[in-house]
C-alpha positions in Angstrom: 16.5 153.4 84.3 18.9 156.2 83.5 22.5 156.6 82.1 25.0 159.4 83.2 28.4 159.5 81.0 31.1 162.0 81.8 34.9 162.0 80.3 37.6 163.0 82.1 40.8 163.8 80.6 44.4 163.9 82.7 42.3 164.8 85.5 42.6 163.2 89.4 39.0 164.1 90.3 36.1 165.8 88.7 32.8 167.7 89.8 30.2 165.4 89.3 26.7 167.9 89.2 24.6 167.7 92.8 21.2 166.2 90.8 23.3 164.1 89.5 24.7 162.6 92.5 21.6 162.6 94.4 19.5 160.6 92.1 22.4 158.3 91.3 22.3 158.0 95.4 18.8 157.7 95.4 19.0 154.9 92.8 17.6 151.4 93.8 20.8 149.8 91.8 23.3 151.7 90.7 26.3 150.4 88.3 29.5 152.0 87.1 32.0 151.4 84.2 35.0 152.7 83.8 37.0 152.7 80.8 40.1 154.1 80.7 43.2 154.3 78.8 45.3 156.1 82.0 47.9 154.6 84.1 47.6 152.5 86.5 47.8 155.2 89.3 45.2 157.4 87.9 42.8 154.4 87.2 43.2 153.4 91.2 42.6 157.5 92.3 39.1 157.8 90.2 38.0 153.9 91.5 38.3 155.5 95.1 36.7 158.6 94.3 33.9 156.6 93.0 33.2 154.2 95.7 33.5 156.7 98.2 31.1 159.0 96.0 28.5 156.2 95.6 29.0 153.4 98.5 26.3 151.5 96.8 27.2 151.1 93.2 29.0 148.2 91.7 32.1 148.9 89.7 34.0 147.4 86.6 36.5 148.7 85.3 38.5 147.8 81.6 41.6 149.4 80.4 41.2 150.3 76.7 42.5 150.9 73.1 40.2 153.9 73.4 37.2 154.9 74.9 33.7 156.1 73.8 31.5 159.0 75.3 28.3 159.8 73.1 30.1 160.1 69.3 33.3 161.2 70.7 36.3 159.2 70.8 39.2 160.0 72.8 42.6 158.0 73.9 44.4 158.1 77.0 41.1 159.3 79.2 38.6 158.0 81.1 35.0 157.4 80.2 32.9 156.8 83.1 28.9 155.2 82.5 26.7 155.4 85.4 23.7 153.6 85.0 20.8 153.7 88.0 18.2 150.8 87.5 14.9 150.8 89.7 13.9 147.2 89.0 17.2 145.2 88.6 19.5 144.3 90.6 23.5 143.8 90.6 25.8 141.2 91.5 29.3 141.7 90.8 32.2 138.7 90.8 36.0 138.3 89.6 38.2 134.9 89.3 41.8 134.9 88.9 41.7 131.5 86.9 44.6 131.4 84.5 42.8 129.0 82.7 40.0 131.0 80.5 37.2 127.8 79.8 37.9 127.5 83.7 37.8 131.3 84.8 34.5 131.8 82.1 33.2 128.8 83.9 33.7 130.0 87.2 32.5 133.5 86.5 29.4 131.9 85.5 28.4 129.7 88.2 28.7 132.7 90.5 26.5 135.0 89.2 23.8 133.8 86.5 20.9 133.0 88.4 17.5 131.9 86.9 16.1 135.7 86.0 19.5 137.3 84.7 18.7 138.8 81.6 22.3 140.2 80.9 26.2 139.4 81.9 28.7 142.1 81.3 32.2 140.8 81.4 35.6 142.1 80.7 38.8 140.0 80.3 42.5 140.6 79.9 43.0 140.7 76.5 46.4 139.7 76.1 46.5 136.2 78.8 42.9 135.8 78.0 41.3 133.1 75.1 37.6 134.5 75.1 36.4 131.8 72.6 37.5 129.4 76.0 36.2 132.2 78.2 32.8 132.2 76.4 32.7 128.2 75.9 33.3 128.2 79.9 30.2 130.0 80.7 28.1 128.2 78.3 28.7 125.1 79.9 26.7 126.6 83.2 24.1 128.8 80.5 24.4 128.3 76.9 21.0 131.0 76.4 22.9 133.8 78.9 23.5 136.8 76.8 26.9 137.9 77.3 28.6 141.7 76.6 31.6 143.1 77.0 35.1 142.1 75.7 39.0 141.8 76.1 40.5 144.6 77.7 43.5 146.8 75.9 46.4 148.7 76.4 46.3 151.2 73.7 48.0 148.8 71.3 50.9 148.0 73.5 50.4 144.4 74.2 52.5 144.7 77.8 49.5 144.9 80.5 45.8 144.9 80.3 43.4 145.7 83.6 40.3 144.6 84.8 38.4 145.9 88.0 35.9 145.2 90.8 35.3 147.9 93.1 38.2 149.6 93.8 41.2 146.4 93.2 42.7 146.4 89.8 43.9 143.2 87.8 46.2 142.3 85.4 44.9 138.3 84.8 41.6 136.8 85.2 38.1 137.9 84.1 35.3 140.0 86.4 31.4 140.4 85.6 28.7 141.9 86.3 24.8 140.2 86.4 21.8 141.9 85.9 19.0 140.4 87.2 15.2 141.9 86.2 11.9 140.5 85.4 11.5 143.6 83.1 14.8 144.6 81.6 14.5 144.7 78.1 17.9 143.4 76.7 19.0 144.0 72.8 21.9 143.5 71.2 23.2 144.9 67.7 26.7 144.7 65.5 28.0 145.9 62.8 31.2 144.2 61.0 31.5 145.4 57.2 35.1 143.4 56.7 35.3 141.5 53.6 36.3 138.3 52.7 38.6 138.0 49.8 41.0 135.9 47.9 40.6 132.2 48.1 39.8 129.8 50.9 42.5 128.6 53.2 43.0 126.2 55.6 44.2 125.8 58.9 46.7 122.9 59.0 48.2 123.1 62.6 46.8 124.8 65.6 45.9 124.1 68.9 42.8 126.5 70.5 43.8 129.9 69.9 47.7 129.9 68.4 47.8 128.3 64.8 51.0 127.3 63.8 50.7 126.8 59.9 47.8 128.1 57.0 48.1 126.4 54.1 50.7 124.2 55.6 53.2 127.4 56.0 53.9 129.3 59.2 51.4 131.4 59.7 53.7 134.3 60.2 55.0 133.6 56.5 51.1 133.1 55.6 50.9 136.9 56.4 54.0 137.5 54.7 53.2 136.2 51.8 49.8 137.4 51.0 50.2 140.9 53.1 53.9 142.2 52.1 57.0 142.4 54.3 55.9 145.6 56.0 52.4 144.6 57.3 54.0 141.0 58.6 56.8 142.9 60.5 53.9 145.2 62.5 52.7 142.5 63.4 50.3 142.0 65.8 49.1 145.2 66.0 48.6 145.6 61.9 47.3 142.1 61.7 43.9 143.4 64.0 43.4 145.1 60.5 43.9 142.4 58.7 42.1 139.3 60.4 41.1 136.0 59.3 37.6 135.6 58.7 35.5 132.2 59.8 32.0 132.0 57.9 29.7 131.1 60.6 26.3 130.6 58.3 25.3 134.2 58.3 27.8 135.0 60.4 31.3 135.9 59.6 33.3 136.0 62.5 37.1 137.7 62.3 39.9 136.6 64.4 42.3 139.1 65.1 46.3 138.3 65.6 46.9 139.4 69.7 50.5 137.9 69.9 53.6 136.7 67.5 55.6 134.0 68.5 59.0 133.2 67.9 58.9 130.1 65.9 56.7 132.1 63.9 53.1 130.8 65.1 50.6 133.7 65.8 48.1 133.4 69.1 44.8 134.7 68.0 41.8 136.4 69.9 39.6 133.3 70.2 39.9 130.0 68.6 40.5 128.8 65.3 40.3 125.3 65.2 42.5 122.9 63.0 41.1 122.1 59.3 39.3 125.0 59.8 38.6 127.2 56.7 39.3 130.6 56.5 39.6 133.5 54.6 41.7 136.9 54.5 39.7 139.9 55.5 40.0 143.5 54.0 37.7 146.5 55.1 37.2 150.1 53.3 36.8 153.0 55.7 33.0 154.2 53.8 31.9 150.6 53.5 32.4 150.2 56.9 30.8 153.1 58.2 27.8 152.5 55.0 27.4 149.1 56.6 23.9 148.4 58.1 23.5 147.9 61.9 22.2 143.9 61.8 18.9 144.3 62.8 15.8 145.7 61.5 13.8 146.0 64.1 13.0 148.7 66.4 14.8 149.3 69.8 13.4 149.8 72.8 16.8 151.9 74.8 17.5 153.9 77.5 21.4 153.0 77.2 23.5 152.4 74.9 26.8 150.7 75.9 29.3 149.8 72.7 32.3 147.5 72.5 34.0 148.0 69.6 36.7 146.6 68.3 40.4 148.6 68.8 40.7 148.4 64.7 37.6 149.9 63.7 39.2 152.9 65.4 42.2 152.7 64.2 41.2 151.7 60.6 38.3 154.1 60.1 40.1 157.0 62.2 38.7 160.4 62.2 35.3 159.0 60.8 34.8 156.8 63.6 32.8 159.3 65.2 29.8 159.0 62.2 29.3 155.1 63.2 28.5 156.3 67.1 26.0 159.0 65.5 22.6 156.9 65.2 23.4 155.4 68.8 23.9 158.8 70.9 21.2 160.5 68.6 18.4 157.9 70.5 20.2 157.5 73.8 23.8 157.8 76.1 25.8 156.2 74.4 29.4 155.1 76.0 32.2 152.1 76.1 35.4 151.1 74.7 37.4 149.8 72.1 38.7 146.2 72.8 41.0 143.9 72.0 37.9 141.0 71.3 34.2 142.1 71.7 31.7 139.2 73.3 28.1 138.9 71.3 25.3 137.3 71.9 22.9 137.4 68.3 19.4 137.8 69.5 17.2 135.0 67.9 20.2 132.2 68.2 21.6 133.0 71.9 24.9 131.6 71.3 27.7 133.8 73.1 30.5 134.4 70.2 33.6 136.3 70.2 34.3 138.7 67.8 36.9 140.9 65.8 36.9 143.8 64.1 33.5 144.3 65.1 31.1 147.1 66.7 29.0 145.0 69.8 25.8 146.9 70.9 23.6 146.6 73.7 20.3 148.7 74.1 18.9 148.3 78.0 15.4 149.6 79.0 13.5 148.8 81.9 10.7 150.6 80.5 8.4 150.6 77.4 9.1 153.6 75.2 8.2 153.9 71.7 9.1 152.5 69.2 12.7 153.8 67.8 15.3 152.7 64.6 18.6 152.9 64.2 19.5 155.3 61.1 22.6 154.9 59.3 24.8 158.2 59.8 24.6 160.7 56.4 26.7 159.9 53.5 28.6 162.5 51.8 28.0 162.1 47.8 31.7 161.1 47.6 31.6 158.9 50.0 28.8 157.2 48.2 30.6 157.2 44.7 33.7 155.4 46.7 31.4 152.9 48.3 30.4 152.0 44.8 33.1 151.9 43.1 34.7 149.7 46.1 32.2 147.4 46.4 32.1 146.8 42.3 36.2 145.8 42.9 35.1 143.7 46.1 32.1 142.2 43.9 34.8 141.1 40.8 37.1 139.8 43.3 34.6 138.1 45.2 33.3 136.2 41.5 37.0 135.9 40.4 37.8 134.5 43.6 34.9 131.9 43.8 35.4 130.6 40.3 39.4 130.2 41.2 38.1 128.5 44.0 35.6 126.1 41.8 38.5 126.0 39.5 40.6 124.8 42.8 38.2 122.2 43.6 38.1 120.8 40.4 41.9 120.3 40.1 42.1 119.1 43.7 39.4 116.5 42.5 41.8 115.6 39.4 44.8 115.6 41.5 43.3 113.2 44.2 42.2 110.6 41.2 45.5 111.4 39.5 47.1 110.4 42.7 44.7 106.8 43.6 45.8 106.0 39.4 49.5 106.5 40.4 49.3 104.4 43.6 47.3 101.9 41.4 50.0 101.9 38.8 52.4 101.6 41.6 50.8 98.3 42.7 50.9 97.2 38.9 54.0 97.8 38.8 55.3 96.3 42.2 53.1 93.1 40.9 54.7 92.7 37.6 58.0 94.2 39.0 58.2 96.6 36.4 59.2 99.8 37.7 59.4 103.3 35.8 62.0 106.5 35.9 62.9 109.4 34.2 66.4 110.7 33.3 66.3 114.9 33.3 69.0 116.0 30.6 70.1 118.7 32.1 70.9 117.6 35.5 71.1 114.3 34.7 69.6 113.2 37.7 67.1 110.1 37.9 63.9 109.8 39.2 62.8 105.8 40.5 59.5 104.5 40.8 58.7 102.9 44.0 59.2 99.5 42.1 62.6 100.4 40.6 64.4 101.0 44.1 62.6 97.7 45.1 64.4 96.0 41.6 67.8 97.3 42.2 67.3 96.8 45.9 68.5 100.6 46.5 67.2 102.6 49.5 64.6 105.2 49.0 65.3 107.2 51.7 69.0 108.0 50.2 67.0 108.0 46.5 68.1 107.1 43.2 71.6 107.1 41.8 73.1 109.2 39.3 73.7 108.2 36.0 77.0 107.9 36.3 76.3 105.9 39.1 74.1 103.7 37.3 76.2 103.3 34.7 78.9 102.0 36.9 76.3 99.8 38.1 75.9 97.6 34.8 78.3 94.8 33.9 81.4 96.0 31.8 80.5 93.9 28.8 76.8 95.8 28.6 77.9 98.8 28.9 78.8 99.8 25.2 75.0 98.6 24.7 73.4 101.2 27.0 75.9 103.8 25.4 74.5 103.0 22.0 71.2 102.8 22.9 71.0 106.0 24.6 72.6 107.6 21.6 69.9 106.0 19.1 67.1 107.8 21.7 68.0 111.0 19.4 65.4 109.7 16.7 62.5 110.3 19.4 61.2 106.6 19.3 61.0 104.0 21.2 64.2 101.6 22.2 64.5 98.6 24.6 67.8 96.9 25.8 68.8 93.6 27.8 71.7 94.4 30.6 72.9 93.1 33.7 73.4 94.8 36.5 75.4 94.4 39.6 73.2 95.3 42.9 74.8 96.2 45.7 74.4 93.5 47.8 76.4 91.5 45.0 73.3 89.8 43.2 73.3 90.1 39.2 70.2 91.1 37.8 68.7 91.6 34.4 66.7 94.1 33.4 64.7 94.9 30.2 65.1 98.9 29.9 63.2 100.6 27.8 63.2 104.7 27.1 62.2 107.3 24.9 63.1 110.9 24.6 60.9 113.8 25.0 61.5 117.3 23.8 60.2 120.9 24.2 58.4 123.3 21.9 61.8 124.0 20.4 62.6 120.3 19.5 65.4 120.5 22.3 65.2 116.7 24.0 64.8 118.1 28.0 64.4 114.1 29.9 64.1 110.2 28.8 61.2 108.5 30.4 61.3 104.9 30.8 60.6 101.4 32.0 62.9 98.8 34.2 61.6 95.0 34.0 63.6 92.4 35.8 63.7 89.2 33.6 66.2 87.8 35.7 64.0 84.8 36.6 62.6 84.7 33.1 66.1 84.1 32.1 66.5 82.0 34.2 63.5 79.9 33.0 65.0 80.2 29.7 68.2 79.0 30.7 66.5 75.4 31.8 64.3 75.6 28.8 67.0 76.0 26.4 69.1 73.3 28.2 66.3 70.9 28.0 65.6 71.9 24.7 69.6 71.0 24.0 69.0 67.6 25.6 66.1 66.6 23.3 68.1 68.0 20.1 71.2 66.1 21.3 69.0 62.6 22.1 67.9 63.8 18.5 71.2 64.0 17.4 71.9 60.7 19.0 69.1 58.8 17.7 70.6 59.9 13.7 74.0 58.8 14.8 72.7 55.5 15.8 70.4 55.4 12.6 73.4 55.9 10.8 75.8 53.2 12.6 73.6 50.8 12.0 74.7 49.8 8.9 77.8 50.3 8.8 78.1 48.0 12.1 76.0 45.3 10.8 78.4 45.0 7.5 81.9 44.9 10.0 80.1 42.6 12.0 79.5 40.5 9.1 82.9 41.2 7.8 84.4 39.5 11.4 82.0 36.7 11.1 83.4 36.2 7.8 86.8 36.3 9.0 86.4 33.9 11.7 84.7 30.9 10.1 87.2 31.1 7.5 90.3 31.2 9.4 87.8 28.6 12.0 87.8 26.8 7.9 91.6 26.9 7.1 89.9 28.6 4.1 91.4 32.1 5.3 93.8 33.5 2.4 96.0 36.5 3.1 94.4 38.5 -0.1 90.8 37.4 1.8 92.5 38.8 5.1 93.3 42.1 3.2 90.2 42.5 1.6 88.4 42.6 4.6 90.4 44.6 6.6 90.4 47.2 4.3 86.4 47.3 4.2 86.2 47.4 7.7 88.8 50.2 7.8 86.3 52.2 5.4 83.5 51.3 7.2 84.8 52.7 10.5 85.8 56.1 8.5 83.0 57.1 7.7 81.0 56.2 10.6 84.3 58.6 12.1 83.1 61.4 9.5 79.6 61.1 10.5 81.0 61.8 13.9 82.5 65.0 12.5 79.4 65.6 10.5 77.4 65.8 14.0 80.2 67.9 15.8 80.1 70.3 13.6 76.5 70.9 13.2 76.6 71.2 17.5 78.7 73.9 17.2 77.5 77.3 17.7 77.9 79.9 15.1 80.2 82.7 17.2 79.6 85.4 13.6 77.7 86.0 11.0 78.4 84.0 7.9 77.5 84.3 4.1 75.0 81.0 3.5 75.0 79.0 0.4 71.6 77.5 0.8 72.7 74.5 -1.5 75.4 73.6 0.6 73.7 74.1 3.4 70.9 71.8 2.7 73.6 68.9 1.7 74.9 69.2 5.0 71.5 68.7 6.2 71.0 65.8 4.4 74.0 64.0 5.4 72.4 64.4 8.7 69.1 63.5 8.1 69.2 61.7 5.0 69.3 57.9 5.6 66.4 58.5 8.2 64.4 59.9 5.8 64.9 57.2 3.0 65.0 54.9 5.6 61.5 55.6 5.9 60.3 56.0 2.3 60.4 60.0 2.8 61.3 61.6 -0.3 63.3 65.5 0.3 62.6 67.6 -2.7 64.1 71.2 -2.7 63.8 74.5 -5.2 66.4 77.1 -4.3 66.5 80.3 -6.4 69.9 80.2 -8.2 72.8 82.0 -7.2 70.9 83.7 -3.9 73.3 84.2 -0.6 72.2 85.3 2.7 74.3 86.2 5.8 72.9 85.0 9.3 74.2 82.8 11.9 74.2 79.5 9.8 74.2 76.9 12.4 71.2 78.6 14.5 69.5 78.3 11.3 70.4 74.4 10.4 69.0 73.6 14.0 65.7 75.5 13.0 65.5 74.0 9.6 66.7 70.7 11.2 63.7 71.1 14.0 61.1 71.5 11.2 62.0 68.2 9.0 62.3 66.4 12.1 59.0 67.2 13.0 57.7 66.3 9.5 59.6 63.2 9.3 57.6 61.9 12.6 54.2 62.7 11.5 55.1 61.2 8.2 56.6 58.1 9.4 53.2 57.3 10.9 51.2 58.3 7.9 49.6 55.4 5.1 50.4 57.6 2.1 52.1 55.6 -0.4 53.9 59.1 -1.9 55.5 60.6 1.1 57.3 64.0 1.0 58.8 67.3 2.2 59.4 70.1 0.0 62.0 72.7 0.8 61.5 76.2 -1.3 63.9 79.6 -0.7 63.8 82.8 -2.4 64.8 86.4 -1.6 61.9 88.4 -1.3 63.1 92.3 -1.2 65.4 92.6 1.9 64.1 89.2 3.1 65.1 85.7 3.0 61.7 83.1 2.8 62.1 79.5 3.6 59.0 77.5 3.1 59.0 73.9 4.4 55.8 72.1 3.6 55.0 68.6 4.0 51.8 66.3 2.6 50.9 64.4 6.2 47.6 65.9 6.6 48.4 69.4 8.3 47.4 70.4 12.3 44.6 70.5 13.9 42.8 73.9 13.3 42.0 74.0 17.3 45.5 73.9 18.2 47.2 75.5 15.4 48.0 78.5 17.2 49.4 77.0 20.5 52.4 74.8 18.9 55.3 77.6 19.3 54.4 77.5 23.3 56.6 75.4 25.5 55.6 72.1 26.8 52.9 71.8 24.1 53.4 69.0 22.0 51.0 66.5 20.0 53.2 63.3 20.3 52.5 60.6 22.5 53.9 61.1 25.7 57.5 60.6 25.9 58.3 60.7 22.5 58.4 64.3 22.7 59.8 67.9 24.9 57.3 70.0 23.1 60.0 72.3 23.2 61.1 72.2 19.6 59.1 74.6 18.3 59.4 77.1 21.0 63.2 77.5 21.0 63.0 77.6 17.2 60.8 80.9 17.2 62.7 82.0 19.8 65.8 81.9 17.9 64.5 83.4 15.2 63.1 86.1 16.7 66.2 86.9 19.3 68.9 85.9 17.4 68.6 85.6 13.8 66.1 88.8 13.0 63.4 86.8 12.0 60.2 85.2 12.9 58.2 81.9 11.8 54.9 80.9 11.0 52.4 77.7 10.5 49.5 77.2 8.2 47.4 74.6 6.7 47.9 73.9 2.9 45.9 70.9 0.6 48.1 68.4 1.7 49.6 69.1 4.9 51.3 71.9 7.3 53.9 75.1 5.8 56.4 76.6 8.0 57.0 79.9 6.7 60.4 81.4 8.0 61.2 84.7 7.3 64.4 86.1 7.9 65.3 90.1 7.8 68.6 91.2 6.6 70.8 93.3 9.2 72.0 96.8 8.8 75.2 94.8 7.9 
């Protein structure tokens, strides 16, 4: 085998030297690239000088962003490699497939046969996708070792062409096979871009164009981490600036080819969706100080290089130094693409590439052995490498403990977001829903759960305040004013409102909120809870109307206790009457007599009437209690039942001592207890039956211990009597909601709270009533 290389240079023809042509003539196979960055015109003229030079060879041709001959590179020329093999032979193809996976696939099944060591191919490299180009070939050889690349238009991104023979093309793909029992076939690269700056993701794409990184355009993507200036060049500054894939040792760089106008970029070769990726940055002297990726020796008679357009434009004038340890063991001659095809060595899996320098060595005979040496470094250049790669170094640790760092709070974030969609099941469970009030816009923010309580849309989301506000019955509304003014004291404060949905139903709610505040004290938002009690009200509606029903049967049962004898003595007093008068015995002062003790029999069984009315009446205001006159009203109440049966009431109030509270909610309490007692009591043996009644201020509090001697409660169910239902009568003798509605209106209306214990003798209710603010 041997390899000729000329350049030509805004020339039509060119003398090629006689010994030249004749053993290129003489050659068994001959085959010819030509690179070229001329028109179209001139391209066409040298193809035709060619084939008529040397009727035998097989041509390619590739348009280029430059074009190499031995360590020189040169723009808008021609390179021409003729290489003459003695035991190979050539087979030469094109498709016009639109399609790249179909025209690589094509290509394929044309010309690899079963002892093709090598395919050179060269595709447009602005229609073409040569990831699909080289996926289409492996589907007919995935071992074929493929070389070449995407053709260029010296950064234009108008036309690219391809040739066989003497036809030029602007779409589709042509190839060359070599076949050989003997060529010796090596490839080489060299990349030295660097990955920095964290991992990203792609989020949309589809083959080759990605539409968002990071789930951003990825035109703003560039923008954003590349500056204004760079993203506006684009595509042609993005080739120095690619995305980089980590294929295990491998990183592969995709280069932006085309910008689109709703701001997606088409890429080189595929980058598929989810993929991870990272932004690539490359120094001129790292680049160039960057080993060749093999370490073992070559066996060349020809080098041919694709290289990647950016190197050349990136490294420039010192693009020259990285050809140097190719040309200084053999010609050495190619072009700078627009995507470079590589096939490693050891794995065989064809690859496209960016930003890269491709290599193949061909030999079709043994020589000796030979290295590649890394071009001489200038002591400067060394001292920039180092201090370069010492950056790259800190901003590759920085940027992988940022990344760890990442993980970590993606890791919280993820379990910070499965316990808020928990919570949000809690709280659509319980229907308690959650919301925040910012201060300064005063705009709310609803749980899922609150827009399902006040039945609001959440695609329109919440209301304003003001809206809310208007949203809560009139008469509540002074409440929620004078809670939210209270929230100033930074604790905790609940309120009971109603609140008029919009689909006319009247809710209420149980809001509670606290307000939070900033490193200078300022309050910033109110955070808060929504519970709908409406059906709990509702429940305690029924339960205090039942409970009303029992006390007035109770109320009943007195009256009747308290008829009786009165009724009995005017019953008597008729009978009298009649078998006098029946007697002729009847005397006008008897007649009196009588009628006037019927006449005070029937007025005060009409003031015990009063007596009860009164005591049903609910208190509308706080009042100022006198405990001794309260207890005598009692009494006339409850009184005759108790001496009735043999109960004796003893009291000890401390002298002098007033309270104010809602005096007829306490009688009912009071009245609830001795009732109770007087029941258990009436059932007892004891020959000395009581209830003692003792009150006393204690500080700010009012204490009211009722204690009786009938034995006390059963220590299993002394702590379930306050819950409703629960009662230890026989049944039908009792609501078992006594109790219950007792504590409750202690602790809801009257500011205070009751308790049970066991004494010597019997039970002791232990009231406790706090004084208000009044």
């Amino acid at each position: 085998m041997k390899n000729f290389v000329y350049k030509l240079q805004q020339e039509l023809v060119f003398d090629i030297p006689k010994n030249d042509k004749t053993l290129i003539n003489n050659a068994s196979s001959v085959l010819i690239q030509l690179f070229s960055g001329e028109e179209k015109e001139i391209i066409t003229s040298l193809l035709h000088f060619l084939s008529e030079t040397f009727p035998h060879a097989i041509i390619i041709t590739a348009t280029t962003d430059g074009e190499i001959f031995q360590t020189e590179v040169t723009q808008y020329s021609t390179v021409i490699s003729i290489s003459t093999f003695d035991e190979t032979t050539l087979q030469i193809a094109h498709t016009n497939e639109n399609n790249s996976y179909k025209g690589g696939k094509t290509l394929a099944k044309e010309l690899i046969k079963e002892d093709t060591k090598l395919l050179i191919a060269f595709t447009n490299g602005i229609l073409c996708n040569g990831e699909e180009f080289l996926n289409g070939i492996s589907t007919v050889d995935p071992d074929i070792v493929v070389a070449g690349g995407l053709a260029g238009d010296n950064a234009k991104f108008q036309t690219c062409y391809i040739g066989k023979g003497v036809e030029l093309f602007d779409h589709g793909a042509v190839g060359v096979a070599l076949h050989s029992k003997t060529l010796c076939v090596q490839t080489l690269y060299n990349f030295g871009w660097q990955p920095i700056g964290l991992q990203h993701t792609i989020t949309k794409s589809d083959k080759n164009r990605v539409y968002t990184i990071d789930d951003i355009s990825a035109v703003d993507f560039y923008r954003k981490y590349l500056g204004e200036e760079v993203t506006q060049k684009l595509p042609m500054t993005g080739i120095e600036f690619p995305l980089i894939i980590k294929k295990g040792d491998l990183n592969i760089a995709r280069a932006v080819i085309t910008r689109h106008e709703d701001d997606s970029l088409s890429f080189a070769g595929n980058i598929e969706e989810g993929e991870d990726v990272y932004i690539g940055i490359g120094e001129k002297e790292t680049i160039l100080a960057n080993h060749i990726n093999t370490t073992d020796s070559i066996n060349v008679e020809a080098f041919f290089i694709y290289s990647c357009m950016a190197r050349r434009r990136f490294i420039q004038d010192l693009v020259s130094q990285e050809l140097e340890p190719f040309a200084a063991l053999a010609p050495t001659s190619g072009f700078f693409t627009y995507g470079e095809f590589y096939t490693d060595n050891h794995h065989k899996k064809a690859e496209l590439l960016n930003q890269t320098l491709t290599a193949v060595a061909l030999s079709e005979v043994q020589k000796c052995d030979l290295l590649i040496k890394p071009s001489q470094k200038h002591e400067d250049t060394e001292k920039h490498n180092t201090t370069f790669e010492a950056l790259m170094h800190i901003l590759e640790i920085t940027s992988k403990e940022l990344q760890e760092q990442t993980k970590i709070q993606e890791k919280i974030n993820a379990e910070l977001s499965a316990k808020t969609r928990t919570l949000e099941l809690i709280q659509e469970m319980s229907n308690l829903g959650s919301w925040e009030l910012d201060l300064q816009s005063m705009q709310i923010q609803w749980s899922n759960a609150s827009y399902k309580i006040y039945n609001k849309d959440q695609q329109k989301g919440p209301p304003t305040y003001q809206e809310f506000f208007d949203m809560v019955l009139p008469k509540d509304r002074d409440k929620l004013l004078k809670v939210h003014n209270a929230l100033d004291d930074g604790e905790l404060h609940s309120i009971e409102i109603r609140v008029k949905r919009d689909d006319g139903k009247i809710i209420t709610v149980l809001e509670s909120g606290k307000m939070l505040f900033d490193e200078n004290n300022k309050p910033f938002k109110i955070v808060g809870t929504t519970f709908d009690i409406t059906e709990l009200r509702l429940k305690e509606t029924m339960l205090m109307q039942q409970a009303r029903s029992a006390q007035m049967g109770e109320m009943v049962n007195m009256i009747a206790h308290q008829w009786r004898q009165p009724l009995n003595a005017i019953s008597s007093a008729s009978i009298k009457l009649k078998l006098q008068n029946d007697m002729n015995i009847l005397t006008p002062q008897e007649l009196t007599k009588t009628a006037c003790f019927i006449e005070d029999m029937t007025q005060k069984m009409s003031q015990t009437i009063n007596d009860f009315m009164n005591f049903t009446k609910p208190s509308k205001d706080e009042e100022l209690v006198d405990f001794e006159i309260m207890l005598n009203e009692i009494l006339k109440i409850m009184g005759p039942q108790l001496t009735n049966h043999n109960i004796l009431l003893r009291s000890h109030i401390e002298k002098d001592f007033r309270f104010t509270t809602y005096k007829k909610e306490l009688e009912h309490v009071i009245i609830n207890i001795i009732a109770n007692a007087r029941d258990v009591l009436e059932h007892s043996h004891i020959s000395t039956k009581y209830i003692d009644i003792e009150i006393y201020k204690q500080e700010l509090q009012c204490i009211i211990k009722i204690q009786d001697n009938a034995g006390g409660i059963n220590e299993d169910i002394i702590d379930r009597i306050f819950d409703p239902y629960y009662t230890t009568k026989e049944a039908g003798k009792g609501t078992g909601l006594g109790l219950y509605m007792s504590k409750k209106i202690l602790q809801e209306h009257l500011n205070g709270d009751i308790f049970v214990s066991n004494t010597t003798n019997g039970a002791e209710f232990t009231i406790i009533l706090e004084q208000t603010d009044d």
